[in-house]
LOFIGU-831353 format. One record per residue (C-alpha): x, y, z. Coordinates in Angstrom, 3 decimals, m for minus. Layout:
BEGIN
X; Y; Z
...
// end
This chain:
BEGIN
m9.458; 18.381; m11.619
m13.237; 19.728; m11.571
m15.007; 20.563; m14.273
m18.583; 21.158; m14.954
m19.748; 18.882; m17.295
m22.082; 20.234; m19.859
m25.267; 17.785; m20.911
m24.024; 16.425; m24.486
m20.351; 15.754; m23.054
m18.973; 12.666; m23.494
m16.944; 10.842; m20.176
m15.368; 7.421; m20.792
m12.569; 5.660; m19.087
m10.171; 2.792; m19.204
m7.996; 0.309; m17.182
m5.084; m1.490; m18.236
m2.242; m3.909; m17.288
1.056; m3.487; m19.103
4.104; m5.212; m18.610
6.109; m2.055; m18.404
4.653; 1.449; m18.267
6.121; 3.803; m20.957
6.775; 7.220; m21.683
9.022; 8.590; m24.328
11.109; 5.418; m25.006
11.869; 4.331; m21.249
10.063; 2.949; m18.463
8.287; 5.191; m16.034
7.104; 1.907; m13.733
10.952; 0.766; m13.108
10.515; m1.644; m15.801
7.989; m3.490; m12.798
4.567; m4.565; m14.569
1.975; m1.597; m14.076
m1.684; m1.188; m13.629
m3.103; 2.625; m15.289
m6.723; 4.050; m14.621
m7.431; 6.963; m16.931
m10.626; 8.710; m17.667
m11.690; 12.030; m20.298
m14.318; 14.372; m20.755
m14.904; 15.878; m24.560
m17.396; 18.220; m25.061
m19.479; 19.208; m27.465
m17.826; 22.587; m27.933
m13.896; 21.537; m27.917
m13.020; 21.458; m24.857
m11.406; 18.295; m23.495
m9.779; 17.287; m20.083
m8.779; 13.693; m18.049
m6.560; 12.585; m15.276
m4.621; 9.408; m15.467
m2.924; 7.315; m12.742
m0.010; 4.288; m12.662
0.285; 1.789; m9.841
3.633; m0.085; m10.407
3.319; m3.728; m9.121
6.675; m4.321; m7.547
5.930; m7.022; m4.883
7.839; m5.252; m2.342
7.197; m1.804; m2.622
3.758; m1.159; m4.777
3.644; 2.643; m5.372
2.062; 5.493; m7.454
4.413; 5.495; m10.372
2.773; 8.526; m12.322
0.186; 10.855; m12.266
m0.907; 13.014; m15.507
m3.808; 15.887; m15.272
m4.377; 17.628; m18.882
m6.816; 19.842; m20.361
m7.168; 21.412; m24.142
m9.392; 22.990; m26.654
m9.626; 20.945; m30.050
m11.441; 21.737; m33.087
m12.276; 19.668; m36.816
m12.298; 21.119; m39.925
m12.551; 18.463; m42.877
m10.021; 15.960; m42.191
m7.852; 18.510; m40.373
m7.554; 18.786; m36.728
m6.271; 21.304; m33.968
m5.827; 21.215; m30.606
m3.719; 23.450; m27.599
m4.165; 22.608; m24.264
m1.841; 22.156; m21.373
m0.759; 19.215; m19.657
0.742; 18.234; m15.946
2.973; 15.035; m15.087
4.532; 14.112; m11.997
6.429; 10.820; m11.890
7.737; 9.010; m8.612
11.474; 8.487; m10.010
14.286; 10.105; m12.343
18.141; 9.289; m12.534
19.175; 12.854; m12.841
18.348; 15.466; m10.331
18.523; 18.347; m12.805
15.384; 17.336; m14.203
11.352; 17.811; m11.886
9.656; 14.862; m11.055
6.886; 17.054; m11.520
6.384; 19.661; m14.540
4.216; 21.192; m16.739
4.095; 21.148; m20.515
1.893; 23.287; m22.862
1.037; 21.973; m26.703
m0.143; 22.581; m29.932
m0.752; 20.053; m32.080
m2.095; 18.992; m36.064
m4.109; 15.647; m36.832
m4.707; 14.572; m40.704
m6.701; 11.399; m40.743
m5.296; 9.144; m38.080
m1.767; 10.790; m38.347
m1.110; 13.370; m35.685
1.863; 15.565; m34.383
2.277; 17.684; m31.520
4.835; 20.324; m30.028
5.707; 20.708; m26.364
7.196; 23.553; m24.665
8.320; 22.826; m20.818
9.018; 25.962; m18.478
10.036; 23.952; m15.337
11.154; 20.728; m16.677
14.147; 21.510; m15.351
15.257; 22.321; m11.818
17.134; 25.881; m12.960
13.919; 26.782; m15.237
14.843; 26.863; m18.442
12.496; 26.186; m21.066
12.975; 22.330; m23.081
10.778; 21.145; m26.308
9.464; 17.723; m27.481
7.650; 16.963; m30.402
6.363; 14.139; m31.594
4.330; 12.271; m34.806
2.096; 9.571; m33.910
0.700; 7.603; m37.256
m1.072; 4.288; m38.108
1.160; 2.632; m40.113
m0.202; m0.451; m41.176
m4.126; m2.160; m41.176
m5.050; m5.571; m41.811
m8.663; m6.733; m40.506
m8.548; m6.179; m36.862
m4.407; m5.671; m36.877
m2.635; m2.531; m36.591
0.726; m1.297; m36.644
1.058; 2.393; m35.188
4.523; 4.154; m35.050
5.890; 6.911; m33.065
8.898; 9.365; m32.908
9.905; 11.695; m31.039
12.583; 14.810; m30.590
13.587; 15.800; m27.231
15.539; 19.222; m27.331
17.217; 20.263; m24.304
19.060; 23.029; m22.672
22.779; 22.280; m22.070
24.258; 22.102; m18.374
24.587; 25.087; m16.216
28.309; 26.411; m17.772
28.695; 24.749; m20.551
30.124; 26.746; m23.792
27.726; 25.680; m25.929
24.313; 27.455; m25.948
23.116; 25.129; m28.825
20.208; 22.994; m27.427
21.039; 19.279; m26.704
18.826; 16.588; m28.881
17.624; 12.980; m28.086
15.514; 10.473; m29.916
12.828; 8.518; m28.833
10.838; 6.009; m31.397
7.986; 3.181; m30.595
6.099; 0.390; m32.697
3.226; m1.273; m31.564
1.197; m4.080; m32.809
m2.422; m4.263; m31.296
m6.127; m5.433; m32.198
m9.299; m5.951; m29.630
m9.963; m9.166; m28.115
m13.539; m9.732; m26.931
m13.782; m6.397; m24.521
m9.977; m6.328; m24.545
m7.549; m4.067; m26.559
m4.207; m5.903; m27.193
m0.955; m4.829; m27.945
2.822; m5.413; m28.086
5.769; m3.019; m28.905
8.634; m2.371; m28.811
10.564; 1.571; m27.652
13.635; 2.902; m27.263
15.575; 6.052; m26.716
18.976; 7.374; m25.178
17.281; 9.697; m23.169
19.008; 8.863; m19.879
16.164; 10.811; m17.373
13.988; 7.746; m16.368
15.821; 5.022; m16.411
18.678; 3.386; m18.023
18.919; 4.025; m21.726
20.497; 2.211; m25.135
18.528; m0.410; m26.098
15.390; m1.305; m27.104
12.456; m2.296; m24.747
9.504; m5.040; m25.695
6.106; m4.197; m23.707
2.685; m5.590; m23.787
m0.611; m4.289; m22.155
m4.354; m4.788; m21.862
m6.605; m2.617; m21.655
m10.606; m2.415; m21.201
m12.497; 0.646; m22.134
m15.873; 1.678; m20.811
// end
């Protein structure tokens, strides 16, 4: 992605090493440990944008897990926030072959204070093109000196197979805590997700996860 960068933008990046790399409730990395590179633009008028990439460390094979490009408009009014933008993943392996290891995803989302939610409407997550949701709330749940607890859920709603009688949407959970504080130049944190989403890997229980990451 190329953008020209206006003067008063603001770039910054990070690295980090997680046990597991998640998305949604399941692991993305093969549950193999996984080292992520991201980095953002924000300018001064609203406009955002940032590419991410995961390297999954499996001894034997090391590969390019996943691969996220995104780009939005976001504005502040009081304690309210917007934002719409559009977002592109592509991730190395699924378990079912009705679903893209590569699709795109537009959203709209709402932010009060550190809370935040967001809708997502897919027009090629699936092979035969019909159009799937997600939405999500993100919130801070608890703070204590440099602790935090953050929790996450999340809606998946889903088209039903090709021939099936019912029309009505199919609907899976997701839901994620995590426990983090900074360390020195470090950013700590431990959770645990879980979902019975069966798309990335194999679903029913829950999954514990830790990562590091450094910011700059």
């Amino acid at each position: 992605m190329a953008l020209a960068v206006p003067a008063h933008a603001q770039v910054a990046g990070s690295i980090s090493l997680s046990s597991s790399e998640m998305f949604r409730g399941e692991s993305i990395s093969s549950a193999d440990p996984a080292l992520s590179a991201s980095i953002s633009l924000d300018s001064g008028s609203g406009l955002f944008a940032g590419a991410s990439a995961t390297l999954a460390l499996n001894i034997k094979e090391p590969r390019v897990s996943a691969a996220v490009q995104y780009v939005g408009f976001a504005q502040r009014h009081g304690s309210l926030s917007y934002e719409v933008g559009v977002i592109h993943r592509s991730y190395a392996r699924i378990t079912d072959r009705d679903y893209r290891r590569g699709f795109f995803e537009g959203f709209v989302g709402l932010g009060v204070g550190g809370a935040r939610a967001r809708v997502y409407v897919s027009p090629d997550y699936l092979v035969d093109g019909r159009t799937s949701f997600y939405a999500e709330i993100n919130a801070p749940l608890l703070r204590h000196e440099k602790w935090q607890l953050d929790g996450h859920a999340g809606l998946s709603l889903i088209p039903h197979e090709l021939g099936a009688r019912s029309r009505a949407l199919r609907h899976y959970q997701d839901w994620r805590l995590t426990v983090s504080r900074p360390v020195g130049p470090l950013f700590l944190s431990l959770g645990i997700n879980a979902t019975n989403y069966p798309v990335y890997s194999d679903t029913g229980r829950g999954r514990v996860f830790a990562s590091a990451a450094y910011a700059f």
